[in-house]
N, C-alpha and C positions, 0 to 999 in steps of 0.2 A: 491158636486153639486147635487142640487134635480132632478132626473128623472122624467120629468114633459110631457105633449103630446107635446108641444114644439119640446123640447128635440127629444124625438120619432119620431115625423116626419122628423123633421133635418135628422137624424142617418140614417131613411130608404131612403133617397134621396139621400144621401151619398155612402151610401149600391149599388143604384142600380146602380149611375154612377162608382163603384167599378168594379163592374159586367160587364158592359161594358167595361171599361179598360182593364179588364182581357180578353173580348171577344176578343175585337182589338189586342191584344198582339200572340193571339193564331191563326191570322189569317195566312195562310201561307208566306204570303208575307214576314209580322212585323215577323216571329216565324224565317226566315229564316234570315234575317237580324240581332235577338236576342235580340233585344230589348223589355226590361220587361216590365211589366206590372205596373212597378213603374214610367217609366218615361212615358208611355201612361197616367196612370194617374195625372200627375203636369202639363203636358200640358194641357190635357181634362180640370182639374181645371182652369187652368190660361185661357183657351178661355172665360169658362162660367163667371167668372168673371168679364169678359168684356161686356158678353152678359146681367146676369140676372140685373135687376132691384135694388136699392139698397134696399127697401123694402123687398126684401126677402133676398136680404146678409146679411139686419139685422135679419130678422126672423132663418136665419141660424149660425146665430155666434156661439151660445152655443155647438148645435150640430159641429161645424169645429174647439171649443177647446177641445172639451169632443175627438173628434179624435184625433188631433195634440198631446194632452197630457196621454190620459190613453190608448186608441190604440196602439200607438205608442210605450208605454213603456211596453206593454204585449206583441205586434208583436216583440220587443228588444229579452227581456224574451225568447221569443218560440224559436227566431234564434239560440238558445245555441243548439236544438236538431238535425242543421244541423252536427256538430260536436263530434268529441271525443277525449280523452288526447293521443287515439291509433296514430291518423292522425301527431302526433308529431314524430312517432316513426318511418311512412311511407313514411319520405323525408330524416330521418336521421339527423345527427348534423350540415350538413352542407345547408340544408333546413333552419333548425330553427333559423339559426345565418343570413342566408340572409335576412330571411320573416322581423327580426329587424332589419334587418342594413337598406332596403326598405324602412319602414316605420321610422325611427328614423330620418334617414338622411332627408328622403322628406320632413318633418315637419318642420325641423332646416333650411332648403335651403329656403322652402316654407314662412315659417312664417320672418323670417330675408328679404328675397328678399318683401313680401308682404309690409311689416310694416316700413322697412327702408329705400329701394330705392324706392320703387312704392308708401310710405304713402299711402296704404289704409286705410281704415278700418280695425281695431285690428280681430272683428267677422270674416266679410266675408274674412278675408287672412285665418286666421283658417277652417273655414267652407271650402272653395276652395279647400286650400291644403289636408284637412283630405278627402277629396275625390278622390284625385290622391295616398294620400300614404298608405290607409287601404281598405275599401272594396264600394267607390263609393256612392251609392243614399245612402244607409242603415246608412252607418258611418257618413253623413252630416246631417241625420235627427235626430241619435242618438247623434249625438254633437249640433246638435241645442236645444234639450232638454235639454240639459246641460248647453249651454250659455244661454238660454233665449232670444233670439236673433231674430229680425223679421225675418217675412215668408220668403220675396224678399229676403233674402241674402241667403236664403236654396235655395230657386228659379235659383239664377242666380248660386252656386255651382255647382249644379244638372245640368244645363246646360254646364259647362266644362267638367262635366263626361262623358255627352253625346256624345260630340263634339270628344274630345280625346282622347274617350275609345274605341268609334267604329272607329275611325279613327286608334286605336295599332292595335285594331283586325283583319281587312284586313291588315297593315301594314304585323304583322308579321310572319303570315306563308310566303309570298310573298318572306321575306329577307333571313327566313331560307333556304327556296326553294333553293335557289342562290347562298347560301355559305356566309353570312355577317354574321351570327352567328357560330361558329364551335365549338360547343354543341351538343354533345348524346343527344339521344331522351330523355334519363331520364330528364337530366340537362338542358333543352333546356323546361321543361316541367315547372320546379324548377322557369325561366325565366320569362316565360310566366303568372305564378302563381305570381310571385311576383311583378310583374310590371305593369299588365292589371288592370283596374278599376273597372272593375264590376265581379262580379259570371260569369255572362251570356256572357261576353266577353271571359272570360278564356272558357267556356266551349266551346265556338263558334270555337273558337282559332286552340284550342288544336285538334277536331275532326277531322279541317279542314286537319290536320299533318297526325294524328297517333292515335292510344288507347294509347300507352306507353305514349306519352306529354302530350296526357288528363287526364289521371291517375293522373298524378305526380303535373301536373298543377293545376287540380282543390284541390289535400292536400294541395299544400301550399297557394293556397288561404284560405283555412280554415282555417289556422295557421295566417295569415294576418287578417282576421277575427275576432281570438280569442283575440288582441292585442288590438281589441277597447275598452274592459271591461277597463282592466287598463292606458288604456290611457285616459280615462272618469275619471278615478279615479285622475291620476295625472294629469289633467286637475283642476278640483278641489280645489286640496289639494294646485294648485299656482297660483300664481300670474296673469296666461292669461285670467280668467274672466276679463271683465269691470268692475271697481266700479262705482258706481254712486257717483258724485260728495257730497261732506259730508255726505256720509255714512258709518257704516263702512263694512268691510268686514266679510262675512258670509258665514260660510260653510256649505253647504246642501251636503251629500252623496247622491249619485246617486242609489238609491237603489235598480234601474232595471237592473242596471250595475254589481251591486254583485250579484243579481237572474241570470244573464244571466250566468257567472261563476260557478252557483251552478247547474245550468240545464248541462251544459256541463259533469262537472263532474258524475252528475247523470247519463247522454246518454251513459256513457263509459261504465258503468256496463251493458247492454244492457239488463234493466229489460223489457223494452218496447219492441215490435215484429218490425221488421223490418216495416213493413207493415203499422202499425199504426203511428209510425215514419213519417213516407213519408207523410199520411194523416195529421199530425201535421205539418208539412213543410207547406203544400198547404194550410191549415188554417192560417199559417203565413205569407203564402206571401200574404193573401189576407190581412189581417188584417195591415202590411205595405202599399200593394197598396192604403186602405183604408186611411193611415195616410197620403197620397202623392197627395192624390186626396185633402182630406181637405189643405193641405201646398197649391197647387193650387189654392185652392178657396182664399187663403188671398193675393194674387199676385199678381199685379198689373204693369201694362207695363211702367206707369209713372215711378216707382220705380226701373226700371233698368241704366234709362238716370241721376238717381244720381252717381250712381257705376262707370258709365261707360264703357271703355275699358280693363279697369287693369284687372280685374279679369281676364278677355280670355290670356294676354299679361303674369301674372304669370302662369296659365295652361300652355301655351306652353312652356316657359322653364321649367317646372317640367315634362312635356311629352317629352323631349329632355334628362332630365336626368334621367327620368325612363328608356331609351334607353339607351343610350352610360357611364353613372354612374352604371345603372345597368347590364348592361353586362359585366364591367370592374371591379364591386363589386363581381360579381359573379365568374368570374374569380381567383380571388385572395382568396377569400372563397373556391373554390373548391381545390387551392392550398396550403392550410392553415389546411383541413382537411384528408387533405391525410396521 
């Protein structure tokens, strides 16, 4: 793609309602609630949508794919420096066999209940579910680069996230409080990590308890995290893309997907300063916001009244059995590693 003033101006209007999303995200209200600066920015997008004039949607398109596509897959890239191969060692065996059974199972309930009883759409059942069983906005927008898949169906994913993510997050300190979980803070941490949708919901979560359930909570989010690379991969490698009608089928690696993999590895070594880390994080979350804000600008409200219901209707039972599956999974994991 020719870097053209076009282009340039697109990018820096992008840029600055970037800025903005990340202002509103940091205001005390929104900071205290925990919701990111990713989903400030797909709403922000999806209002202006509605607002700007189609004359400048078009003058903005290039600059909202040059986002959606090379932003996107560089903010991927960066997220590997949240992480390290250590954070595998600091939940133990019985962390790392949850964080998969979490995501494996949600996906198989997810996608069978999507596609079979609910006939949806083959994408948005995927797109939906990979948002309740891996890491929320991040993992919907990194599997939509993968399917190829329109904006509105990232759109309306992101919107169960929302919905069901902040709804666990008050949920469940609230249950622990009471006694409906009877889980150590460790394990109760383990829970909470593997079953909340977003980073910023676990972190919310968890403080709301204790340091020990934040601790423990936020590794095995990262461990859930780390599980997107190859499930992009085996996404891929089968049959769940669409074909398009007499075509044939074609395999493209994802190749921000093995970089993200390699950045991880690399983080463990801790050539990089602590410090500089963190600064690299805050580069990336902006550079995602940035990706989330263009997803918004292709969004359109018409495009939801095709979808319809189903999507919210699969969210709540996959937010039922991130509950009572996963407390009952975790359970038997915790009695399996003893």
């Amino acid at each position: 793609m020719k870097f053209d003033k076009k282009l340039g101006i697109g990018l820096l209007f992008i840029i600055l309602l970037t800025l903005i999303s990340m202002i509103i995200a940091n205001v005390e209200v929104i900071k205290n609630l925990s919701i990111s600066p990713l989903i400030i920015a797909i709403f922000l997008g999806t209002i202006l949508t509605h607002i700007l004039k189609s004359r400048y949607m078009i003058f903005l398109q290039e600059a909202i794919l040059f986002s959606t596509k090379r932003v996107l897959r560089f903010g991927i890239i960066l997220y590997g420096f949240r992480l390290t191969l250590q954070n595998l060692l600091e939940v133990g065996f019985s962390g790392l066999i949850f964080a998969f059974f979490i995501v494996i199972s949600t996906f198989i309930i997810g996608y069978f209940i999507g596609t079979k009883i609910f006939k949806m759409d083959r994408e948005l059942a995927i797109l939906t579910t990979i948002g309740s069983s891996i890491c929320g906005a991040a993992a919907v927008l990194a599997t939509e680069s993968v399917l190829k898949s329109p904006a509105y169906k990232s759109t309306v994913a992101v919107s169960t996230v929302v919905v069901f993510g902040t709804l666990a997050m008050l949920l469940y300190p609230f249950l622990y409080q009471i006694g409906v979980f009877d889980l150590s803070a460790h394990n109760f941490g383990l829970f909470l990590g593997g079953t909340l949708h977003e980073v910023a919901h676990v972190v919310a979560s968890g403080n709301a308890i204790g340091m020990e359930v934040a601790n423990s909570a936020v590794i095995e989010k990262m461990i859930r995290v780390m599980i997107l690379a190859p499930f992009l991969l085996v996404l891929t490698f089968t049959g769940f893309k669409n074909k398009k009608e007499g075509s044939e089928r074609k395999i493209v690696i994802p190749w921000f997907a093995v970089l993200f993999i390699v950045v991880i590895i690399f983080n463990s070594f801790g050539f990089i300063a602590q410090e500089n880390v963190i600064l690299i994080n805050e580069f990336d979350t902006f550079l995602l916001t940035m990706a989330m804000l263009a997803l918004g600008l292709q969004t359109h409200i018409s495009k939801f009244k095709t979808v319809g219901a189903k999507p919210f209707y699969l969210a709540t039972i996959l937010f039922l059995w991130l509950i009572i599956g996963g407390y009952k999974g975790l359970e038997l994991i915790l009695v399996f590693c003893k």
